[in-house]
N, C-alpha and C positions, 0 to 999 in steps of 0.2 A: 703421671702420663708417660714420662721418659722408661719407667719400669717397665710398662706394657711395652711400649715401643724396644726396649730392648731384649727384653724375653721373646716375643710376635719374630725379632728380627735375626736375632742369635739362636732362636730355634728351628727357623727356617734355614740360617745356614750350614747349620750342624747335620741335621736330618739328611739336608736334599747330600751334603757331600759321603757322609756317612751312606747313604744307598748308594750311590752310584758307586761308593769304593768295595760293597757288595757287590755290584754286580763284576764290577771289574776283575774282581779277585774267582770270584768265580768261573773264571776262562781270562787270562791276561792276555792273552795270543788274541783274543775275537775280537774281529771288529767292529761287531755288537756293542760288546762290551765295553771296548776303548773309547767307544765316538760316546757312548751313553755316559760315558766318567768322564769324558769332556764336556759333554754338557751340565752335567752334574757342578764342575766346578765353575762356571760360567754364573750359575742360577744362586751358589755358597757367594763369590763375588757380588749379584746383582744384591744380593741382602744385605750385605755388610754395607755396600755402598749407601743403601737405601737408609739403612740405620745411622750412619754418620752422618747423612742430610737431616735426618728428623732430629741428632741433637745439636744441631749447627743452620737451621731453616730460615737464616740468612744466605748460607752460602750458594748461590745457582748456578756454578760450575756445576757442582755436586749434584745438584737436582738433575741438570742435564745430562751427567753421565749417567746416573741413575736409571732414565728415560733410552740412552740410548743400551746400556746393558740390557734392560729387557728387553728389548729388539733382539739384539746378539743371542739373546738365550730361545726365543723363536725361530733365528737363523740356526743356531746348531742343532735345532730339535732333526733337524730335515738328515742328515750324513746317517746317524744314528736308523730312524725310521728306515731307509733306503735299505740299512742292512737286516734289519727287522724282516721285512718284505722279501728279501731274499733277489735285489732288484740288481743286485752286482754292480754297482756306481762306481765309475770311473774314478780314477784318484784327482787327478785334474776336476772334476764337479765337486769332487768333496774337498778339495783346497778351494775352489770358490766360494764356496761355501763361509769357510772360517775366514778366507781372506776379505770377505764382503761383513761379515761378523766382527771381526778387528776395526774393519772403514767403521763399522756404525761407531764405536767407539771414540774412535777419531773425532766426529764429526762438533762434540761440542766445546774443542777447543778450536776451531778455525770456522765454523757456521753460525754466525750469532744472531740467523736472521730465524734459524729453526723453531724455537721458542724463546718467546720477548717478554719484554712490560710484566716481566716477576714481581709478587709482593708477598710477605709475609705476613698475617696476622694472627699472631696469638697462636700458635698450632694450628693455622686454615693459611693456605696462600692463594694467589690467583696468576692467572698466566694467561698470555697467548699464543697460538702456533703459524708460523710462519707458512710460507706458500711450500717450503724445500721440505717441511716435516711432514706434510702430503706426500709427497713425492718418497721419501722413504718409507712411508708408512703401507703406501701400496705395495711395495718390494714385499715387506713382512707379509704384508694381508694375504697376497697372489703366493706366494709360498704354502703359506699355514692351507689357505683354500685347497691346497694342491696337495698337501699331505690329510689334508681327510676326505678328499676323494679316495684318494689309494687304499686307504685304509679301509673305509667304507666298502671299496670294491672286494679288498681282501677279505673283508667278513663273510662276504656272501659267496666266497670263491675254496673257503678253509672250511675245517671242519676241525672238532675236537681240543686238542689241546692248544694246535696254533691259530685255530680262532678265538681261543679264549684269550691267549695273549696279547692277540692286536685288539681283542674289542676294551681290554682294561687299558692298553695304551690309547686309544681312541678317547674311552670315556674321558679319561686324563689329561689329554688333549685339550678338548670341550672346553673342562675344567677350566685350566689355565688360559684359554685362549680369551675366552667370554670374561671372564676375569679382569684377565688383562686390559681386554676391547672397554668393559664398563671404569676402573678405576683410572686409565691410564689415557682413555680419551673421550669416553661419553659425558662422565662426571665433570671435567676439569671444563669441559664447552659449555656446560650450562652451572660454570661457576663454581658445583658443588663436591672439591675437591673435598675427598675426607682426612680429618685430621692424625689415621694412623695407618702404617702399610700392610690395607685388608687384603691387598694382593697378595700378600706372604703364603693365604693360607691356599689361593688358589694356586703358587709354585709348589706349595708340600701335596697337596692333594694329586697333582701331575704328578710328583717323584713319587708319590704313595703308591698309584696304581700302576705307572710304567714300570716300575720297579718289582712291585709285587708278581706282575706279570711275564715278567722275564724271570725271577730267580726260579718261578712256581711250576711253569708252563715251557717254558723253552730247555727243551736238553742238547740244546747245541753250546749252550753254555756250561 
């Protein structure tokens, strides 16, 4: 079980950081670029994190930072998109951005009320989420909502090449998002956390298509 888990988990962070250092290199100067290879290495971090909980799934530091790195990797999607769109975002909104990214990090070494009552069995654990992981949780939600509006908007506003690019970021999107929402908080409320990180494949499948979509379709890069 641990092989799986570390092939799923080391593959995931290889890939997602390996594209985003595609696209980066492919225009180091853009902003596109930069904010997408920072998130890139956000999402290389949430896996490795993710990996050293599944062979240590006593430890619930770890599970929690885990929990709150995916968040952070939702919050950076947002700098990246803005310049995608061609939305010109103020540099003060995209330090909020990471600096609100960093807090989630933060948070499960000083919030112990976020998620409680951890147990491990046998590679299945169980948990519950505190009233303050609501409350962060809408933060991500109300973001991600708001980056496929735009996107969505963009589709129907673009033509040709740079509609194809946001609709592969979009689909991408989706991916990861719904992903995220079923393994990371639909499953775990009705107990049936699964015993290996299937989210993984829903981060590579995001880097698959926002990536393909930028190196393919965008010549600003």
């Amino acid at each position: 079980m641990n092989a799986m888990f570390f092939i799923l988990s080391i593959s995931t962070a290889v890939t997602c950081f390996v594209l985003g250092l595609l696209v980066l290199l492919k225009n180091v100067f853009n902003n596109l670029s930069f904010t997408f290879f920072i998130f890139s290495w956000f999402v290389t971090i949430w896996a490795l994190v993710s990996y050293a909980f599944f062979i240590d799934q006593s430890n619930f530091l770890l599970y929690k930072i885990a929990y709150a790195m995916g968040g952070a990797c939702l919050l950076t999607t947002a700098p990246w998109v803005f310049y995608l769109l061609k939305k010109k975002p103020s540099k003060y909104l995209i330090t909020l951005f990471y600096a609100a990214s960093i807090f989630l990090i933060t948070i499960p070494f000083w919030d112990k009320s976020a998620i409680t009552n951890f147990a491990s069995h046998n590679n299945t654990y169980t948990f519950s989420f505190g009233p303050s992981y609501y409350l962060y949780s809408a933060v991500i939600f109300l973001t991600v909502l708001y980056l496929f509006y735009i996107l969505l908007k963009s589709i129907f506003k673009t033509s040709g090449e740079e509609q194809y690019r946001i609709i592969f970021v979009f689909t991408g999107l989706f991916i990861y998002f719904f992903g995220e929402l079923a393994f990371g908080l639909i499953l775990p409320i009705l107990d049936l956390t699964p015993s290996a990180p299937l989210d993984n494949l829903a981060a590579i499948s995001f880097m698959g298509f926002a990536s393909f979509g930028l190196l393919k379709f965008d010549k600003d890069l």
